[in-house]
C-alpha positions as CSV (number, residue, x, y, z in Angstrom):
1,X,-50.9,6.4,-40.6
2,X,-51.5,2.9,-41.1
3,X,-48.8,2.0,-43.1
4,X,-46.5,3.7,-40.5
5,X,-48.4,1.2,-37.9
6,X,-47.8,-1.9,-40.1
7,X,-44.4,-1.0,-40.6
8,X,-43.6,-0.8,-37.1
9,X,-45.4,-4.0,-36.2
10,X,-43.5,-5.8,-38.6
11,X,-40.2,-4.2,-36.7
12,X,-41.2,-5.3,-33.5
13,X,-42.2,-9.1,-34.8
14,X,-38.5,-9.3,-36.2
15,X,-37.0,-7.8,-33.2
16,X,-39.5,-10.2,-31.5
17,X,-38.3,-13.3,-33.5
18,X,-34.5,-12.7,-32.8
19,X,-35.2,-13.1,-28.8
20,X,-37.2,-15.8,-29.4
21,X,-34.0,-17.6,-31.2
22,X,-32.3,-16.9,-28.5
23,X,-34.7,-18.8,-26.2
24,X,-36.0,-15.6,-24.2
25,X,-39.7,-16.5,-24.0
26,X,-40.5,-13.7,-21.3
27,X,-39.3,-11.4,-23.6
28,X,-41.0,-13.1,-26.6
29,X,-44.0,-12.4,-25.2
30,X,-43.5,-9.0,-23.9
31,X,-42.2,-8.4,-27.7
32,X,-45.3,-9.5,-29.4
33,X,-47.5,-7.4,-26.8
34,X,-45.0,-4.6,-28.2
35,X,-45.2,-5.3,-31.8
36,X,-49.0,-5.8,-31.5
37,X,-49.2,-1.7,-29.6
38,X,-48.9,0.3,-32.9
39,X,-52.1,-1.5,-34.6
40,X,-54.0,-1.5,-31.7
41,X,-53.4,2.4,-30.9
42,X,-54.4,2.6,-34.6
43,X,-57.6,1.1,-34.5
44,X,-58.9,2.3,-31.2
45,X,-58.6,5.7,-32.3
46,X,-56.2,6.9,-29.7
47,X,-53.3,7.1,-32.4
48,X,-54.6,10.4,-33.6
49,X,-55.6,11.6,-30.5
50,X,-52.3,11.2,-29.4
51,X,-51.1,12.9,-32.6
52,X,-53.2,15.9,-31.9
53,X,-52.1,15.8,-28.4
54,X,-48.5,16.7,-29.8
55,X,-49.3,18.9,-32.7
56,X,-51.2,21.0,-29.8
57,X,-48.2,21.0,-27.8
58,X,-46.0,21.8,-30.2
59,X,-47.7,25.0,-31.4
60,X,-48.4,26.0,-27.7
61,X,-44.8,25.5,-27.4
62,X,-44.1,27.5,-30.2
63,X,-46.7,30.8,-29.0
64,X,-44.7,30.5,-25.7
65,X,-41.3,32.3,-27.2
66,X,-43.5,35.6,-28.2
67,X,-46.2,35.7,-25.6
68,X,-45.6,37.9,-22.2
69,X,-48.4,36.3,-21.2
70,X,-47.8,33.0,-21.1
71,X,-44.4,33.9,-19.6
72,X,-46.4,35.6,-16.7
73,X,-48.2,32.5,-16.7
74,X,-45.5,30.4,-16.4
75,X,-43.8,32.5,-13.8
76,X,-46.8,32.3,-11.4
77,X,-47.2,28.4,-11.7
78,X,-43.6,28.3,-10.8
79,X,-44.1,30.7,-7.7
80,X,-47.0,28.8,-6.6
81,X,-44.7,25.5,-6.7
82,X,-41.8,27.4,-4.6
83,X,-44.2,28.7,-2.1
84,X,-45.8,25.2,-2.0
85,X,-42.3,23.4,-1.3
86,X,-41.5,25.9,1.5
87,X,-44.6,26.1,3.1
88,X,-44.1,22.2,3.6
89,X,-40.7,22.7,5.0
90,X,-42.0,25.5,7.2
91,X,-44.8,23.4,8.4
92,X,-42.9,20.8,9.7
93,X,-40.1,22.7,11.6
94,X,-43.0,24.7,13.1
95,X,-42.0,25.5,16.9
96,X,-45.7,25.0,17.6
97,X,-45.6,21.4,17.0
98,X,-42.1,21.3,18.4
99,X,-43.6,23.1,21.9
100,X,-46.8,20.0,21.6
101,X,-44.3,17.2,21.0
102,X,-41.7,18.7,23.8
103,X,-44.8,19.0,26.2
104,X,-46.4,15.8,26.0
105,X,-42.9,14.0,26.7
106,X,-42.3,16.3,29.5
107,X,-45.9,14.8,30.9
108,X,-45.1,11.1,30.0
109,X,-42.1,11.4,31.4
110,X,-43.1,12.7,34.5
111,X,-45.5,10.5,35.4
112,X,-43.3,7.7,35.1
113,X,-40.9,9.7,37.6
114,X,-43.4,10.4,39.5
115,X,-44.8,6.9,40.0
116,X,-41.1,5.4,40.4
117,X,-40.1,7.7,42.9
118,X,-43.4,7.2,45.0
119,X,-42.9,3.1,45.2
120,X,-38.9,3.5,45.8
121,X,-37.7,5.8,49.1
122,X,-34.4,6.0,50.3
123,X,-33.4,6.9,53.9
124,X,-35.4,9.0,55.8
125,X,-38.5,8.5,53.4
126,X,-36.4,10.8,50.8
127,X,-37.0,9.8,47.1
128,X,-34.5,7.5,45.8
129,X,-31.7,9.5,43.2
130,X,-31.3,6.0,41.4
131,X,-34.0,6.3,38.1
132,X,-35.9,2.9,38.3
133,X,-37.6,1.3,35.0
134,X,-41.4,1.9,35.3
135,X,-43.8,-0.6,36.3
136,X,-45.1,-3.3,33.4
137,X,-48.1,-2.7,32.4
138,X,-50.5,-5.3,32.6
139,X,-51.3,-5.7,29.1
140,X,-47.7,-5.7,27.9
141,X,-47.5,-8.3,30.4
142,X,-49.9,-10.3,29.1
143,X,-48.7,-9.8,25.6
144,X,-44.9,-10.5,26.3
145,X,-46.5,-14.2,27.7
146,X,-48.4,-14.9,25.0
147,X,-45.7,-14.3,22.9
148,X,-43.2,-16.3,25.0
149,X,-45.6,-19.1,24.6
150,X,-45.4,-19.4,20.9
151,X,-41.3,-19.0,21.0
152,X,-41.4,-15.3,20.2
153,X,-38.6,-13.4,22.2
């Protein structure tokens, strides 16, 4: 394995060198940080770890074309993603949240009828047909001024 590693440092310090002719220094330096990867993994131990990472996955791979089992397996983990997917979708076009969202706008937007249709009377004391914009509220007020202050529009 190491003289795979060397071999592939070296690579990376020539393809490293040709950027740096051409005056690339960000990629110089992402190069040698490259180039220098292959010993390091070595080294550290995580090369072969990595390498028996694959060779696992390869033979699992390879006892997934003859085993029913791992078919079943495999079947369920996909089911479990499908169901997982729709459940989401199903969640969120839920008429129970629909009715909760529909109902609490209904109140808001009652209240502000409500309150605009007591301070505005048309003839005879009869509530005014003409939709006024509800009263500021005093903090928004305050806020909009502050803002104004500083320029803010």
């Amino acid at each position: 394995m190491l003289p795979i590693c060397v071999g592939l440092t070296l690579i990376g310090v020539v393809i490293t060198g040709i950027a740096w002719r051409r005056g690339k220094n960000g990629r110089v330096i992402q190069g040698v940080g490259l180039a220098l990867a292959p010993i390091a993994l070595y080294f550290s131990g995580l090369l072969r770890l990595l390498w028996n990472g694959a060779v696992a996955v390869g033979r699992w791979a390879t006892g997934v074309i003859l085993s029913p089992a791992v078919w079943l397996g495999l079947g369920l983990l996909a089911l479990c993603l499908v169901l997982w997917v729709v459940g989401g979708f199903v969640a969120r076009r839920s008429p129970s949240r629909r009715r909760a969202g529909a109902g609490s706008a209904a109140k808001g937007g009652a209240a502000v009828t409500t309150g605009s249709a007591a301070t505005s009377t048309g003839p005879r004391g009869a509530p005014a047909r003409k939709a006024q914009p509800p009263a500021e509220d005093d903090d928004m007020a305050e806020i909009e001024a502050l803002l104004k202050s500083r320029g803010i529009e």
